[in-house]
C-alpha positions as CSV (number, residue, x, y, z in Angstrom):
1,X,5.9,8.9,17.5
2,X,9.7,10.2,17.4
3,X,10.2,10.4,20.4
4,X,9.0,7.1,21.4
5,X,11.6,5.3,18.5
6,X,13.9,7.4,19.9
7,X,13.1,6.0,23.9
8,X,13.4,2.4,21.9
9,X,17.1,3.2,20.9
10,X,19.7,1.7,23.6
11,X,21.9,4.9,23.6
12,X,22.2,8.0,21.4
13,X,25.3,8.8,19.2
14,X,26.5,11.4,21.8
15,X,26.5,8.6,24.4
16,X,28.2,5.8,22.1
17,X,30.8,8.9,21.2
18,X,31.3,8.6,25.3
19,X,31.7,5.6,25.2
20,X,34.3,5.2,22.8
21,X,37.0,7.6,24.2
22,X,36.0,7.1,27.7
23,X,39.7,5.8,29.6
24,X,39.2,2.0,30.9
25,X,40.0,1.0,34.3
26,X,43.3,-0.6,32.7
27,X,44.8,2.6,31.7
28,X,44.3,3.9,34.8
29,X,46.7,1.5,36.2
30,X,48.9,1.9,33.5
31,X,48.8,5.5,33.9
32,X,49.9,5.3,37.9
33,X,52.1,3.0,37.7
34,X,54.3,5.4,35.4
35,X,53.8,8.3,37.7
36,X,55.3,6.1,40.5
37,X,58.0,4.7,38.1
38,X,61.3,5.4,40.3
39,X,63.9,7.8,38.4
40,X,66.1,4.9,37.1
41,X,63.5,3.7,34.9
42,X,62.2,7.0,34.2
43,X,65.6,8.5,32.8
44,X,65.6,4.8,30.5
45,X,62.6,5.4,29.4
46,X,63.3,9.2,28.3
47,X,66.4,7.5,26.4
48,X,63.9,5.0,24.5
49,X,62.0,8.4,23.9
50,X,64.9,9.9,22.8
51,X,65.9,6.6,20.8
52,X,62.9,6.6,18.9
53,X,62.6,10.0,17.6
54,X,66.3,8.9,16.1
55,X,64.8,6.3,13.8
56,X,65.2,6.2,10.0
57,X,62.7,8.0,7.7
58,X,62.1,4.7,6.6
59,X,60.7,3.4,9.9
60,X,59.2,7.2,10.7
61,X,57.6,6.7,7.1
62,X,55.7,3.0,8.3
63,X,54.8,4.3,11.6
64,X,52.8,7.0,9.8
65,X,51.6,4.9,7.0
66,X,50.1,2.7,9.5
67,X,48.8,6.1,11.5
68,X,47.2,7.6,8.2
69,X,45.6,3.3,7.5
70,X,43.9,4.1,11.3
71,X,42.9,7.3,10.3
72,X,41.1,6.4,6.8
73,X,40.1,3.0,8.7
74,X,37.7,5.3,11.4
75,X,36.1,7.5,8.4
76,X,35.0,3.9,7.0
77,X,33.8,3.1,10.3
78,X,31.6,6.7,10.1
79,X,30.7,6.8,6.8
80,X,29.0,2.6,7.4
81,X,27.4,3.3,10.3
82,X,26.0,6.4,8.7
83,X,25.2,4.0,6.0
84,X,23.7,1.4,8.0
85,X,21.3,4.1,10.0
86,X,19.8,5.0,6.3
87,X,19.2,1.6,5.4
88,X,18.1,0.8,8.8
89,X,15.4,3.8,8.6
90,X,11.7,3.0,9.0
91,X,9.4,3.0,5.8
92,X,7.6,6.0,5.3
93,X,4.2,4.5,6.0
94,X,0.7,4.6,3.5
95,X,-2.6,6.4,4.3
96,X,-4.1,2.6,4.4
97,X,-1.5,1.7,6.5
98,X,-1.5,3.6,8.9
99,X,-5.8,3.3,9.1
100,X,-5.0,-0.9,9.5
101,X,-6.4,-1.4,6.3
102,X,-3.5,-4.5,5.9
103,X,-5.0,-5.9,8.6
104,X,-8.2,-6.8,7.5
105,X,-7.9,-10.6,6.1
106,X,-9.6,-10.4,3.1
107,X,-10.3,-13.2,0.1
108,X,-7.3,-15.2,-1.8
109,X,-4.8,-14.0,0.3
110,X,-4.9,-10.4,-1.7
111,X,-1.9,-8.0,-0.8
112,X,-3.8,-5.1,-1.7
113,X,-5.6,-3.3,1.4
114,X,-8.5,-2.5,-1.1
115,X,-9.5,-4.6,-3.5
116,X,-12.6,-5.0,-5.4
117,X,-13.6,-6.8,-8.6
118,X,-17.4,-6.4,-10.4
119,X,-19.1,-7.3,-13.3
120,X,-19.2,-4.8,-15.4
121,X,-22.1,-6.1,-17.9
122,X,-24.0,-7.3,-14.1
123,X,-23.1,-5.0,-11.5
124,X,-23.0,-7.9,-9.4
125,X,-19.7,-7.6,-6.9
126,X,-17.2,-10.7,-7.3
127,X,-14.9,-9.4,-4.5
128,X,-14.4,-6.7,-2.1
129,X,-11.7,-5.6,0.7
130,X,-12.0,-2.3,2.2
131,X,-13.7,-0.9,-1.0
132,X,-15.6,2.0,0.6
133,X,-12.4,3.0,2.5
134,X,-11.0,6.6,1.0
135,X,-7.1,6.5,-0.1
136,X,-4.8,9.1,-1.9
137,X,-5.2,7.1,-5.6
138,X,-1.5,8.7,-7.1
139,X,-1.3,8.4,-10.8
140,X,-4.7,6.8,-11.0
141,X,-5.6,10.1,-11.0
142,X,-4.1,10.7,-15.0
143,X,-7.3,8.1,-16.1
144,X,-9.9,11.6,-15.3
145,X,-7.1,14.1,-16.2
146,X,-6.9,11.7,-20.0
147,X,-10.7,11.8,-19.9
148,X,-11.2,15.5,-19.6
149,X,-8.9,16.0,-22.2
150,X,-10.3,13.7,-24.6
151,X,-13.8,14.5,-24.1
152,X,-13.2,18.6,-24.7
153,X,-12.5,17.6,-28.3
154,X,-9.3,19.8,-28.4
155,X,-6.9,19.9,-31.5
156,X,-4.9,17.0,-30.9
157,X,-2.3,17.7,-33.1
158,X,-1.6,21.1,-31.6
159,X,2.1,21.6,-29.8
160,X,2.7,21.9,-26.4
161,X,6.0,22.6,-24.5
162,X,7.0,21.9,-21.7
163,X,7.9,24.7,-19.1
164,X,9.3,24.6,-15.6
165,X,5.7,25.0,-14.4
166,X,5.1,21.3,-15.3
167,X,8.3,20.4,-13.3
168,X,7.3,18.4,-10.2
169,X,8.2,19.9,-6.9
170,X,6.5,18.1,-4.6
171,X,7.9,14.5,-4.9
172,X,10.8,15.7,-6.8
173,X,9.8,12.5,-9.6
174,X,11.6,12.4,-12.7
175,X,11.1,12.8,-16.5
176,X,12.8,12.2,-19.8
177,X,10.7,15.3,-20.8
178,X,12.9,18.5,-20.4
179,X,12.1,21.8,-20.2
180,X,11.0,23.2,-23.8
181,X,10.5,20.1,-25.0
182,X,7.8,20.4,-27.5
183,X,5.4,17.4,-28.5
184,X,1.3,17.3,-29.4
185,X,-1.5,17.3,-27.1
186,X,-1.9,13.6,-29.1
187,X,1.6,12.4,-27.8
188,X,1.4,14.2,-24.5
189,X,-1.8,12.2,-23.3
190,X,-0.4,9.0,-24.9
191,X,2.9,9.2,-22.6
192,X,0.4,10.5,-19.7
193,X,-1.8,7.4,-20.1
194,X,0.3,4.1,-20.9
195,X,3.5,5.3,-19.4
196,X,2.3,7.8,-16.4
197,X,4.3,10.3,-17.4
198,X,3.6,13.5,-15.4
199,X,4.8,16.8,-16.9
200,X,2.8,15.5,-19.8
201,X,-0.2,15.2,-17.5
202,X,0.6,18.3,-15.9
203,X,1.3,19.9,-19.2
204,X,-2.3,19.3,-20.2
205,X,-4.0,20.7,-17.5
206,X,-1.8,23.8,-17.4
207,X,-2.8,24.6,-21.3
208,X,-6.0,23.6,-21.1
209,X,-8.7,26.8,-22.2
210,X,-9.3,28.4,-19.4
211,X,-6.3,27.8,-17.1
212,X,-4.7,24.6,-14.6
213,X,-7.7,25.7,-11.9
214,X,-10.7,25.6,-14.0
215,X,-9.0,22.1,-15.8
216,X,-9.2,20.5,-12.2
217,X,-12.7,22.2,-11.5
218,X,-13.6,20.2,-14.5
219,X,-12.0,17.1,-13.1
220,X,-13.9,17.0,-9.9
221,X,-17.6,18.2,-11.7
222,X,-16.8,14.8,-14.0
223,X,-16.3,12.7,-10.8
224,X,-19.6,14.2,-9.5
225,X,-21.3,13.7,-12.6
226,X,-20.4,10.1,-13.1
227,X,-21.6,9.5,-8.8
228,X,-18.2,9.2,-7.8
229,X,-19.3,10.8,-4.2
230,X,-15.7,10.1,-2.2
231,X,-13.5,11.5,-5.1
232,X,-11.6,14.2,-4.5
233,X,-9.2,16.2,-6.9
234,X,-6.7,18.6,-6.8
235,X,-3.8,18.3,-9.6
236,X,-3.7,16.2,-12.7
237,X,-0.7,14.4,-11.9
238,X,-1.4,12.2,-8.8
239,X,1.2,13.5,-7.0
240,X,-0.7,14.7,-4.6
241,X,-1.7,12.7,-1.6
242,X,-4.9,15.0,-1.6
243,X,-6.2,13.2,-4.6
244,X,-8.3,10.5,-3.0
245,X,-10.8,7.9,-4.3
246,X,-12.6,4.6,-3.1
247,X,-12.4,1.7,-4.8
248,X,-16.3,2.0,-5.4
249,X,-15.8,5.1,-7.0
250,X,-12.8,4.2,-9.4
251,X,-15.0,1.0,-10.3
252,X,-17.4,3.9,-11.7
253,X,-14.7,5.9,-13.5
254,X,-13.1,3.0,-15.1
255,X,-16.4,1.8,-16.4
256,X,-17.1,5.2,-17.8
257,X,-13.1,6.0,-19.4
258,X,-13.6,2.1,-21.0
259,X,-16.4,3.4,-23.2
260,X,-13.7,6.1,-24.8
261,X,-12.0,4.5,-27.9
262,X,-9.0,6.3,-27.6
263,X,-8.6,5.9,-23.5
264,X,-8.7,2.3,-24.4
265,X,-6.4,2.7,-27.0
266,X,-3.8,4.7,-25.3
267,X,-3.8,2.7,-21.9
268,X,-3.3,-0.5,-23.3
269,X,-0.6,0.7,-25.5
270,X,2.7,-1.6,-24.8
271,X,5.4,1.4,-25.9
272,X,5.3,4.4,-27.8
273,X,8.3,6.4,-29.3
274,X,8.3,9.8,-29.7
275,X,10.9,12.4,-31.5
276,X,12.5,15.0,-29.3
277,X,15.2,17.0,-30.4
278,X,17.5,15.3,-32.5
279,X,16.8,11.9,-30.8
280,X,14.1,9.5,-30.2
281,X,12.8,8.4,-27.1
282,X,10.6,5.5,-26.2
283,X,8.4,4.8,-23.4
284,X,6.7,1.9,-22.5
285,X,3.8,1.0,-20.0
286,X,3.6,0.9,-16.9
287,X,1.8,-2.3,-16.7
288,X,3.1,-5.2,-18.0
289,X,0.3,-7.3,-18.1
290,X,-0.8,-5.6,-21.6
291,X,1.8,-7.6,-23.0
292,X,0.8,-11.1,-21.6
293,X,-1.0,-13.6,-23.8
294,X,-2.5,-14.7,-20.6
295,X,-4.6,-10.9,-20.3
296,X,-7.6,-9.8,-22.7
297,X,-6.9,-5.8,-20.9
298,X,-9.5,-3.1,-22.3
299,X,-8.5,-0.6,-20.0
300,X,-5.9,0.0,-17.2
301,X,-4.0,2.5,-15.4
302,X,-1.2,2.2,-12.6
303,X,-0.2,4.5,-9.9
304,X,2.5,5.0,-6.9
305,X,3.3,7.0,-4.6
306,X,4.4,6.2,-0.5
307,X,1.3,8.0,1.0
308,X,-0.9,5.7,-1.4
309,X,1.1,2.4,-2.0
310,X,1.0,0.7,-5.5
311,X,-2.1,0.8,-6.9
312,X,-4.0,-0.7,-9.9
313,X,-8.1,0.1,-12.3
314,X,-7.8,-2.5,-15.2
315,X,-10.9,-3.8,-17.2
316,X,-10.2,-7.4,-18.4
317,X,-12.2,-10.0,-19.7
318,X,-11.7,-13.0,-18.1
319,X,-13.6,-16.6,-18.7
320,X,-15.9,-14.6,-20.9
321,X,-16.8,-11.9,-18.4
322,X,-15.9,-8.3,-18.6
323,X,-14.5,-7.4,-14.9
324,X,-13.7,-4.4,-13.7
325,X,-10.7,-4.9,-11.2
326,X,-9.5,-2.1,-8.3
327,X,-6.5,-2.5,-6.0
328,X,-5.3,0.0,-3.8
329,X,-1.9,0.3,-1.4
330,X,-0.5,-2.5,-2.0
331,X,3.0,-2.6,-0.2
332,X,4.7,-4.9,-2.5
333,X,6.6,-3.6,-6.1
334,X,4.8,-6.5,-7.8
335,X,1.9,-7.5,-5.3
336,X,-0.6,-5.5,-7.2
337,X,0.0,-7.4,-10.4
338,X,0.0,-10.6,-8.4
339,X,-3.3,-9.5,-7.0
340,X,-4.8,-9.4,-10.7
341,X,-3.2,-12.6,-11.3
342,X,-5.0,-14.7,-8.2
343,X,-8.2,-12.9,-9.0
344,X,-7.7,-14.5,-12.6
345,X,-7.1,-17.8,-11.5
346,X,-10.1,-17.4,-9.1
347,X,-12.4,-16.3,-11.8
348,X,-11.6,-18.9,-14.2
349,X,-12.4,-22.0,-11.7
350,X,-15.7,-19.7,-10.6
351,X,-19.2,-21.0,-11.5
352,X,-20.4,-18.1,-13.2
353,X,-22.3,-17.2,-10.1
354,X,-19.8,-17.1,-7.3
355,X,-19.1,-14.5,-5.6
356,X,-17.1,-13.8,-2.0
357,X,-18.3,-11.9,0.8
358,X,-16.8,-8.2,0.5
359,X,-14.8,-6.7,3.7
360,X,-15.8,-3.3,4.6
361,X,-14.3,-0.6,5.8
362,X,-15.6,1.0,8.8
363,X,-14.4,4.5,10.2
């Protein structure tokens, strides 16, 4: 695939370089005419030579001022075209992506290459685009990390710090939790939950009885246990591209995480401050739609990362129904929370009946 962007470039760097200082047919000319100059008008122009190195410092002074203006002029010229070849650099493309999952035209104009919206009191399936297709799911991932946690019943009130095992070294992601900061299991799960926070999720699984490996063991027997047959786990964080769902299957895990009190709770929290140090930091969620007066949200969780796009589980009541809503790579910043917002609209004008053909995914 390099090679053939790099067969779509008109010349290479080396080859504009040639280019550049290559001599034009004009200074050619120039160049013979003063090797054929007869010796009159070579011995005047020695004398202008010699004239010239005779000027004032002053003038010897702007000649170089002007020299050192070239000079700094061609660096600018480097450094923006070094510039302009970053900006100019393909995106780095999604799993769904790349398997044409954008190119499937699915209902209202969705954004989202998966998408699927049920009933959760029903079963019956409102909408669907690409929902038996298997993604990486990112920080979705945190929503069966936070319900292994809070299903083990663990002290949470007990203090964890942070080390610089829970320090990401795969995507390199930040945190406003440094190493030996020391907060609860409580406040670690709340920050994991409603503000994706991964050290804290990380955190978790590493102090967890029985070590990181067996929390993740637990993680994917959960999955099993609740029939999520396409879900794959391998960290707690999501920042793994090996973490990989269908929206079928998060439909399953959302239903089962919105019948935990304190997922709910934590999810749907709008900000939370905690103390650390001598200071106090707040975080807020992820998803802004908890704040809306427009959203009834029971449940949620948000995720990103390039290999999976933007992604988004909420459960929502809408025109009296509970829904369980899935998006998965959308491309956009904000197209996933646009995505909830059509599939509102649409759901409020439905008959209570309605539904729209799904788009499956075959492969």
């Amino acid at each position: 695939m390099l090679l053939a962007v790099l067969a779509l470039l008109p010349f290479s760097p080396a080859q504009a370089a040639g280019k550049k200082h290559a001599p034009t047919a004009s200074s050619h000319r120039t160049t013979a005419k003063a090797a054929k100059a007869p010796p009159a008008r070579a011995s005047a122009q020695r004398k202008s030579v010699a004239k010239a190195s005779h000027r004032s410092p002053r003038v010897s002074a702007k000649l170089g001022s002007r020299h050192g203006k070239a000079r700094v002029a061609s660096k600018s010229n480097r450094l923006s075209l070094r510039h302009t070849a970053r900006e100019e650099a393909p995106p780095r493309l999604s799993f769904g992506q790349m398997a044409g999952l954008h190119e499937v035209t699915g209902p209202l104009g969705l954004k989202s290459s998966v998408a699927l919206v049920v009933d959760q009191d029903t079963h019956q399936v409102l909408l669907g685009k690409n929902e038996h297709a298997v993604l990486p799911i990112a920080s979705l991932t945190k929503l069966m990390t936070g319900m292994v946690v809070s299903e083990a019943h663990l002290p949470m009130n007990e203090l964890i710090t942070i080390t610089d095992e829970d320090v990401d070294t795969e995507k390199n992601s930040r945190s406003r939790l440094t190493v030996g900061t020391e907060l609860s299991r409580g406040e670690l799960l709340h920050l994991a939950l409603m503000s994706s926070e991964n050290r804290a999720a990380h955190a978790l699984g590493r102090t967890f009885p029985g070590g990181l490996q067996h929390f993740v063991s637990l993680m994917n027997a959960r999955a099993r246990q609740l029939g999520m047959k396409d879900t794959r786990y391998v960290e707690p964080t999501g920042l793994s591209s090996a973490n990989q769902s269908s929206a079928q299957d998060l439909a399953l895990l959302v239903g089962a995480a919105y019948q935990n009190p304190q997922l709910r709770e934590l999810t749907t929290s709008p900000s939370h401050e905690v103390a650390v140090g001598h200071r106090t930091l707040e975080f807020r969620n992820t998803n802004g739609l908890v704040k809306s007066p427009e959203w009834d949200i029971g449940l949620q969780k948000t995720g990103y990362i390039s290999e999976a796009g933007r992604c988004l589980v909420m459960q929502a009541r809408i025109a009296g129904r509970k829904l369980i809503m899935v998006f998965l790579d959308s491309a956009g910043k904000y197209s996933r929370i646009a995505d909830a917002e059509r599939v509102r609209r649409w759901v409020e004008m439905l008959p209570h009946a309605s539904t729209v053909a799904g788009h499956g995914f075959a492969g």
